[in-house]
N, C-alpha and C positions, 0 to 999 in steps of 0.2 A: 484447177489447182494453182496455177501459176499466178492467181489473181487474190490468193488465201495473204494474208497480212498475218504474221508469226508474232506473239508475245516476246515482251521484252524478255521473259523467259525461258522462251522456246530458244528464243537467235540466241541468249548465253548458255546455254544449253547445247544447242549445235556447234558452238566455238568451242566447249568444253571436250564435247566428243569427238573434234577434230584434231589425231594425234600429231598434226605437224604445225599447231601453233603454239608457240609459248614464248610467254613474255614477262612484261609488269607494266604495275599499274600506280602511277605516282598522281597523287591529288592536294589541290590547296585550297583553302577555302569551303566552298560550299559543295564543291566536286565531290565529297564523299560515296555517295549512293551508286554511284557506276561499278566498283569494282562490288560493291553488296549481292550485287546479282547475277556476279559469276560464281559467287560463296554460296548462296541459296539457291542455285539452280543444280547443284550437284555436279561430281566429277572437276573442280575445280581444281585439284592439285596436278590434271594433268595440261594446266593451261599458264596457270601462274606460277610465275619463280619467285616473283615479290612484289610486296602491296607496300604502300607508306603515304604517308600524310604529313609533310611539315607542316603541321596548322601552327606552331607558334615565330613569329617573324624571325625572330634571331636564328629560329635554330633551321629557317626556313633561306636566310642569309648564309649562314655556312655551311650548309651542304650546297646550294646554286650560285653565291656570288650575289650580291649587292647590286641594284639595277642603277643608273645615273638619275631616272627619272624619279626613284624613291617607290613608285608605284609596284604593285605582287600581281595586281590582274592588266597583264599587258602580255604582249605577242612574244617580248625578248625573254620574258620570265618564263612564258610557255614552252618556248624552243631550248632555253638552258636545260630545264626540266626531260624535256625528250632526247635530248643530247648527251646528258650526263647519265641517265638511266641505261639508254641503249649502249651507249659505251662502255658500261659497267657489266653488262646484261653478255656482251662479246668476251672481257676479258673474263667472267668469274666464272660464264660456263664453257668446257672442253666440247669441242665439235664430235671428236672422235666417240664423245660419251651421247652427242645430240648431233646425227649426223644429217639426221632428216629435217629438226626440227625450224618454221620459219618464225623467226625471233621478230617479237611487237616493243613496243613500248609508249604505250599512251599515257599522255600527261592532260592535266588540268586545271585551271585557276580560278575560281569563280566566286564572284561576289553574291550573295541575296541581297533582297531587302532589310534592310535593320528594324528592331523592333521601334527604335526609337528615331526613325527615318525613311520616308516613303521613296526615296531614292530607287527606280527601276533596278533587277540585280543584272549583271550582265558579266560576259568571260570570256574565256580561250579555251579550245578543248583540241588537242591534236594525235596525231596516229603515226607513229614511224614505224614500218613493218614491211616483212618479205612474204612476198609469196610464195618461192623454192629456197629451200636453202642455201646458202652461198651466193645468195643472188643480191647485188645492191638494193638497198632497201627505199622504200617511195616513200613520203611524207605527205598528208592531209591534213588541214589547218582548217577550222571554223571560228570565227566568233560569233556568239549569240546575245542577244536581249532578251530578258526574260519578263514577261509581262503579269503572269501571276499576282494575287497581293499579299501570301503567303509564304515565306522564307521556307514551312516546310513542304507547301504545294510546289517552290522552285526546285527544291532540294530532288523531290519525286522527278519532275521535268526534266533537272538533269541528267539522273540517273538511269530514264529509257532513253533519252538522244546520247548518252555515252554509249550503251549497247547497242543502238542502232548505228551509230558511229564505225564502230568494229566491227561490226554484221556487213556493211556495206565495205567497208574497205578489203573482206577478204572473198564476197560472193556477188559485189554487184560493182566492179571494178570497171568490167569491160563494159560498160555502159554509162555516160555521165549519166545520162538525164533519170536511169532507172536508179542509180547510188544517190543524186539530188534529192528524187522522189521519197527512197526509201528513208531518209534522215527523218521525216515525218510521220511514219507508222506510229497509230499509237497514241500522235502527238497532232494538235492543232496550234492555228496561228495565233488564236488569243494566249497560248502559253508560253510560247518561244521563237523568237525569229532569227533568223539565219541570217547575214547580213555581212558576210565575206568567208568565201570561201574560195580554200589554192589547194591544187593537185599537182604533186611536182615528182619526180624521179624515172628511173626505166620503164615502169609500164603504163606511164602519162607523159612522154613525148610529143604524144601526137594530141593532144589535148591542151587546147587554148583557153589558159584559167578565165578570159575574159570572155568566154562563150557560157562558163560556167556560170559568172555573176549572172549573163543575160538569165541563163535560167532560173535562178534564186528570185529576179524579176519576176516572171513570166510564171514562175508558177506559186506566184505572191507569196512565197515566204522570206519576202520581203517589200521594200518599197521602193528603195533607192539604194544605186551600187556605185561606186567610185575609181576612175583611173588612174593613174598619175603621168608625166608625161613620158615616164619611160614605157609605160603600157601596160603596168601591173596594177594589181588590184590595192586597193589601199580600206585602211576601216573605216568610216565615215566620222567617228569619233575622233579622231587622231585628226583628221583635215579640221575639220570643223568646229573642232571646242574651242568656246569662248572666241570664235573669228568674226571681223565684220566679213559680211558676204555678199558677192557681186556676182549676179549669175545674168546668161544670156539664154533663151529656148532658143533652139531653132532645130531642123532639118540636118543640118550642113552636109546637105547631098548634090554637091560637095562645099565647104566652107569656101565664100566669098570674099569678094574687098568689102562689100558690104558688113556683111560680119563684124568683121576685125575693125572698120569702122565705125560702128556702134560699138561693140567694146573700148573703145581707145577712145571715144565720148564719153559713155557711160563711166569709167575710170575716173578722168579727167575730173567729173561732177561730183562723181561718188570720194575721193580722197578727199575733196575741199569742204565738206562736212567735217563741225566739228567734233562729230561723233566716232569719229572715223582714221583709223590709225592704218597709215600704209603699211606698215608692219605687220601690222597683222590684220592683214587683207588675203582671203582665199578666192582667187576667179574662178566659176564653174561655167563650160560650158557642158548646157544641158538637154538630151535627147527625151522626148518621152516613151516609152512603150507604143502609145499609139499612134506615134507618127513612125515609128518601125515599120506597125500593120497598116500602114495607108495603101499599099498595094495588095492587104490580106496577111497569109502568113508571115511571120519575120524570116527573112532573105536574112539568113547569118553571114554570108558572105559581104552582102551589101552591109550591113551592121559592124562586121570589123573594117569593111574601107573606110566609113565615117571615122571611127576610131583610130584607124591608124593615122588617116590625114591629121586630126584637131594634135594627136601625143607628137605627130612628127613634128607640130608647131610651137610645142612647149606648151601645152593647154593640158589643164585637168578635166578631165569629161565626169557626165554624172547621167548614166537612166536611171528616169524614173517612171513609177508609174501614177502621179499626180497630173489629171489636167485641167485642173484647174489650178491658180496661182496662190489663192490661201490654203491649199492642201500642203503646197510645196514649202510653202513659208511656216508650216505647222511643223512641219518635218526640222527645217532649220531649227528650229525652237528648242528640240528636243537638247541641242548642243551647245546654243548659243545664247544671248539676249543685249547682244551687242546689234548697233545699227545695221540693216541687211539693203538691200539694192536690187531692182529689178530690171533689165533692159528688156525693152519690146518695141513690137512696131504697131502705128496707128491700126492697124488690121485686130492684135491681141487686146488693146484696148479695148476698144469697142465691143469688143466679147465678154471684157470682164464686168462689163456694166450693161451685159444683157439678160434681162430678166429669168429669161428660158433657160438659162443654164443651171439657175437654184432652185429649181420648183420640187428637187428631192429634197429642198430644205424647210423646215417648219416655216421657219422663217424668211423664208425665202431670198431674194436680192441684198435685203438688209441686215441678213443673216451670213449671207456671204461675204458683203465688200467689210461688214464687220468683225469677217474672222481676218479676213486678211489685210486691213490697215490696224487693228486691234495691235500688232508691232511696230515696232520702230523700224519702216520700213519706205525708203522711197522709190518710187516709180519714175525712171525716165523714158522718153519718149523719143522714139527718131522716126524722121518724116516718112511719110508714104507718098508717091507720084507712080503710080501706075503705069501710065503711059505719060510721051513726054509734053503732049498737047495736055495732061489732066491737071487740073488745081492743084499745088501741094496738101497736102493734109497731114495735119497737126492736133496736137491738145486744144487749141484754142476754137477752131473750126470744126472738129467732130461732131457728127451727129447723131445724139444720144435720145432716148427715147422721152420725150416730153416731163413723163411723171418722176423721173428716176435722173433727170438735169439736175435739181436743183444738190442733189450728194455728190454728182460728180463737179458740180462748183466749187462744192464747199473744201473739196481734195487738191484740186486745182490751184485755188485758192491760197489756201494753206502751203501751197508749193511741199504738196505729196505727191503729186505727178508733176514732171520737169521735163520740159522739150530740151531735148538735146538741137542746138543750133550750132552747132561747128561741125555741121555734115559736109562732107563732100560732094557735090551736087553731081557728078559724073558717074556716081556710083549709084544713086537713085533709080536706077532702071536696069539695074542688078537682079538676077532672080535665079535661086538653086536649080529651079523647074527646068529654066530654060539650058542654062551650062549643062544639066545631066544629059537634054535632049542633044543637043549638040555634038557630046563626047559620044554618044551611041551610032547616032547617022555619021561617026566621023566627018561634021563641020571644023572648017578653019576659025580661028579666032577668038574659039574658047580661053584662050590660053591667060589674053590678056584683062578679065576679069577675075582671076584667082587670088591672094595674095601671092608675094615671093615665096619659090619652090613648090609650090603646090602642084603647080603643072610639071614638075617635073618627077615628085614623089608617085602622082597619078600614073604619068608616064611607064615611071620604070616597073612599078608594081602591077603594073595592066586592073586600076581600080575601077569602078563604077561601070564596066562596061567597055573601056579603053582596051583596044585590040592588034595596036602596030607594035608588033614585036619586034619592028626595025630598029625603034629606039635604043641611041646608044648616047644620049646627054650622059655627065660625068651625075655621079651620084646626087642625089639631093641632100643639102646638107640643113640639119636640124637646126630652128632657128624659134625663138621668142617672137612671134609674131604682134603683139600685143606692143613690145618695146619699140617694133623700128620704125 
């Protein structure tokens, strides 16, 4: 029984007969259909104190307040909404008359599709509620994409993920990954995706929102998550609209001089485009999912050390689960169509122009290197040296498969792909592999390939495996690694 999946009318149903919740339910836009089926599921008066819709702007402006960005479907509109309801919801009812009761307040913004605009619908749907009465109340934030091509298929869409919404915030609490899970009953990925979610108040403490992105990952109801460097979750919309973009793969287990030398190249090349406005320039450095599982399961621990190190650096991080480079640049796309940038090493190269990696495509290789230069996109390149007796290798010397040279000329060429040449040649024989090995056998002299603070962040927070809890350096102090 425990593996039974409950109707969107059953879970409003069991909230309905549950005498110790009661709240309301404010909605805008296309958010209608959530509170419908606490109405049609019966016993709804013992749930809701009050329903309402500003659907017209003004009148939608003076009850919330005016936003600076002018925008209705955004996170600040969402949280005024939960804010001013739950507050209203405390003073207008007497405790002594509701002594038990634990008081909700879910809000909603949501855009569809337009009839006369194929525009994806997308929103904010959130949950401020108690669990016991008198008890500080926790808060659950999502934003979704809604993929649908029908404003009233979305409409439906949103309508069970609000009650699934509620379902999970009052019965599957104590569990992320089963309250993750359960957001999906019902619902598939071609109709909605999930694509930032926070858990915050007294009974989510112990709960690390960025373990929660990893799962929205992982268990692909989504594609890609985003940090900021203070370490919180950010929407990927908000970073990303309309930005040029400069991203770096890697490992960074743990981030290198290496690294941060390739970024401060790649940089370097990428502003001097005249397509390309430092202002509005977004850096990601980015993890994939499968370099997670390179040992098997994802190690979460291992997972937030990566993270903590790159946010202690002042870097925006990003997993995903693209590995290949025009998936990832597809993904950009959805945001942008301004100039993007890719940094890699001769190693990632040569992958991208290897046959075998598009053979699930019709069209195979020319079907690939087509989706991903089909942008305004360039590739630079920083050298590889293996060892230090081995050739340097570069875009110019790469050895690419005879039939499939003469496309990578023509990119070449064209200066789509760009050798970064203002490497620092002592860092060449730089490798995460080996630093992690090192930090584990407690080897000396790891220290001095990290960038500045890194070994000391490592240090104090016993990351990667790091085990002398004799250490007492003065704190590691946050710094923009990129700038110095």
């Amino acid at each position: 029984m425990e593996n039974v999946i409950l109707s969107a009318a059953q879970k409003a149903l069991n909230i309905n007969l549950d005498q110790h919740i009661y709240g309301t339910f404010s909605e805008i836009g296309a958010g209608q259909e959530v509170v419908r089926h606490f109405f049609r599921s019966g016993g709804a008066s013992g749930t809701i104190a009050k329903a309402m819709s500003a659907y017209d702007m003004d009148v939608s402006d003076a009850i919330y307040g005016k936003e600076e960005s002018g925008r209705y479907v955004c996170e600040s509109r969402l949280k005024k909404m939960i804010d001013r309801e739950y507050l209203l919801l405390k003073e207008r009812l007497d405790r002594k008359k509701h002594p038990t009761k634990s008081f909700f307040s879910f809000a909603n913004t949501i855009t569809t599709t337009k009839y006369d605009d194929q525009q994806p619908g997308h929103g904010w749907m959130g949950v401020r509620f108690q669990l016991t009465a008198n008890q500080k109340p926790n808060d659950v934030i999502i934003h979704i994409r809604l993929h649908e091509h029908e404003a009233r298929q979305q409409q439906e869409t949103v309508g069970i993920l609000g009650v699934n919404l509620m379902y999970a915030c009052f019965y599957c609490h104590k569990s992320p990954e089963k309250f993750v899970q359960s957001l999906y009953d019902n619902l598939s990925r071609k109709q909605v995706e999930i694509d930032m979610l926070q858990m915050n108040g007294e009974n989510f403490q112990k709960i690390d929102n960025r373990l929660l992105s990893l799962l929205l990952v992982k268990n692909r109801m989504t594609e890609a998550v985003i940090f900021g460097p203070d370490g919180n979750n950010l929407q990927p919309s908000d970073v990303l609209y309309k930005k040029n973009i400069l991203t770096l793969r890697g490992s960074f287990r743990p981030v290198t001089k290496v690294n941060i030398d390739m970024i401060k190249n790649g940089l370097n090349k990428f502003v001097q485009e005249n397509k390309v406005k430092e202002e509005n320039l977004q850096v990601l450095f980015e993890i994939t999912l499968n370099n997670l599982k390179a040992e098997g399961d994802i190690n979460e621990k291992d997972f937030l050390d990566r993270v903590d190190v790159l946010c202690s650096i002042g870097q925006t991080v990003m997993i995903s689960n693209y590995q290949r480079y025009y998936k990832l640049l597809d993904y950009f796309g959805r945001f942008t169509d301004e100039r993007l940038g890719v940094i890699l090493g001769v190693p990632n190269l040569k992958e991208i122009f290897d046959a075998k990696f598009y053979r699930h495509l019709n069209g195979g290789i020319l079907e690939g290197i087509g989706k991903m230069f089909n942008r305004d996109v360039k590739v630079y390149v920083y050298p590889y040296k293996p060892e230090k007796k081995s050739e340097l290798q570069t875009s110019k010397n790469l050895s690419i498969q005879p039939r499939i040279k003469p496309l990578y000329d023509f990119f070449v060429f064209n200066k789509r792909i760009i050798d970064l040449d203002d490497y620092n040649k002592d860092y060449l024989n730089i490798f995460s592999r080996h630093i992690l090995q090192m930090i584990k056998k407690e080897e000396k002299g790891w220290e001095i390939m990290l960038p500045t603070y890194v070994d000391n962040i490592i240090k104090e927070n016993n990351l990667f495996g790091y085990k002398n809890s004799k250490y007492k350096a003065g704190k590691a102090k946050p710094t923009n690694a990129i700038k110095k």
